[in-house]
C-alpha positions in Angstrom: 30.3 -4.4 56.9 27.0 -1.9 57.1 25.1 -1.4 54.0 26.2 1.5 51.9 23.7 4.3 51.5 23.0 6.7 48.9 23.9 10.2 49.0 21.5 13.0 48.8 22.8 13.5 45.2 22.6 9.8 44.6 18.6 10.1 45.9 17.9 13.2 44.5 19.1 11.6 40.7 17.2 8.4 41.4 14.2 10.3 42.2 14.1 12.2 38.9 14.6 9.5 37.0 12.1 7.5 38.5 9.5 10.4 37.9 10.8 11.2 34.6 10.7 6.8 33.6 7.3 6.6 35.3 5.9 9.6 32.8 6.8 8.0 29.9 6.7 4.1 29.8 3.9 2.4 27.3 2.5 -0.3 26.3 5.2 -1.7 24.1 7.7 -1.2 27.3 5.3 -3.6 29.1 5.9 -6.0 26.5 9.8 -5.8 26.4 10.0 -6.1 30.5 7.2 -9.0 30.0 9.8 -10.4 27.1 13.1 -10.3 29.0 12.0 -12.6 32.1 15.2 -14.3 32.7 17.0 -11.2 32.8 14.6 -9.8 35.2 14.5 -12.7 37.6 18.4 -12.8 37.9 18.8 -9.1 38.6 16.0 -9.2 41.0 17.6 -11.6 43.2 20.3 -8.8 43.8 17.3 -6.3 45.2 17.9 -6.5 49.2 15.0 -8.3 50.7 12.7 -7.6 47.8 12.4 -10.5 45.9 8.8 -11.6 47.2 7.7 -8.4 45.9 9.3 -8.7 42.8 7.8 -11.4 42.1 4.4 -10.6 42.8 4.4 -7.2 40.2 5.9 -9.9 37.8 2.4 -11.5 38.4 0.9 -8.7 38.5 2.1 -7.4 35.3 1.2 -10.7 33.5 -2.0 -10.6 34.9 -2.5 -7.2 33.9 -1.3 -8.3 30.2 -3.5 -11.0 29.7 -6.7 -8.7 30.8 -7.3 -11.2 34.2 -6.4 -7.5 36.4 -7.5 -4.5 34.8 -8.8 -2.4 38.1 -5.7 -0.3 38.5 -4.5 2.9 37.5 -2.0 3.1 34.5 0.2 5.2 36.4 0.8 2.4 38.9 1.6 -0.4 36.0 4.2 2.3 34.4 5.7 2.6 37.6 6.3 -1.2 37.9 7.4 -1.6 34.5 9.8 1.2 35.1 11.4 0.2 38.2 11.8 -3.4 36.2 13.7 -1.6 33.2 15.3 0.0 35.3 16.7 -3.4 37.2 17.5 -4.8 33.7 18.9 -1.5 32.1 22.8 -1.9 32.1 23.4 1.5 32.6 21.8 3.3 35.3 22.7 5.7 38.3 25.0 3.9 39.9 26.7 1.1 37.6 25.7 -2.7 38.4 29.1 -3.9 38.0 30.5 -1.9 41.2 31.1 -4.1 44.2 28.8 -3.8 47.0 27.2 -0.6 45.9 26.2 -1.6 42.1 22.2 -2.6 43.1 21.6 0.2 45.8 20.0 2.3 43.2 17.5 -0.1 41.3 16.6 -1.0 45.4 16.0 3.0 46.0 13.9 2.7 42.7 11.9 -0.5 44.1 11.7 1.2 47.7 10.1 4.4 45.6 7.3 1.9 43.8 6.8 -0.2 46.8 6.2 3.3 49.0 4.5 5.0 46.7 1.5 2.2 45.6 1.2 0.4 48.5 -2.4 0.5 48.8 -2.5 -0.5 45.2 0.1 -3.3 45.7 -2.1 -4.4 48.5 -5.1 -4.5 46.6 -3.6 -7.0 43.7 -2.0 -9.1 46.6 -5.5 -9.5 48.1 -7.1 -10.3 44.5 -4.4 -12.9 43.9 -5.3 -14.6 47.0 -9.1 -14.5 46.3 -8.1 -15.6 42.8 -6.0 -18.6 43.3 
């Protein structure tokens, strides 16, 4: 059976709410996503093909919580801690709990955040290496 896709009304909400969550994360949301690790990791395993990923902004975010990664923009850490409430939220665009369809949307939100910071995603992959 093919992959279901999104449509364009699907994308267009996901994009807004993406923009919108990006705009107004803080500090205290890094802590709550930081705090809810469990949760995270099982929902992430439901993110087609982007688990590795996952895990390394869950690194990243640590890192950038404990002061070890500080060179990167804020806008990039809201837009990882947003795409991870988003994954744990219960209640999003298009509802978990529906069969085959329910984790298309937090994947359109990862694909967004992946897309959008690559060259910053890059850069913490490389000092992570170096850093080991």
């Amino acid at each position: 059976m093919p992959d279901p896709e999104l449509n364009e009304q699907d994308r267009s909400r996901i994009h807004a709410a993406y923009e919108h969550g990006v705009r107004s994360m803080t500090p205290e949301d890094l802590d709550k996503v930081l705090a809810d690790e469990k949760k995270a990791k099982e929902k992430a395993r439901n993110l087609k093909g982007f688990f590795e990923e996952f895990k390394l902004l869950w690194f990243l975010l640590r890192d950038y919580k404990a002061g070890r990664y500080k060179g990167v923009p804020w806008k990039f850490i809201a837009a990882v801690v947003f795409a991870l409430v988003y994954l744990i939220a219960p209640v999003d665009v298009i509802p978990d709990f529906i069969p085959l369809v329910g984790y298309i949307d937090d994947t359109a939100v990862f694909g967004l955040l992946l897309a959008g910071f690559k060259s910053d995603i890059d850069a913490y992959r490389r000092w992570k290496e170096d850093n080991r």
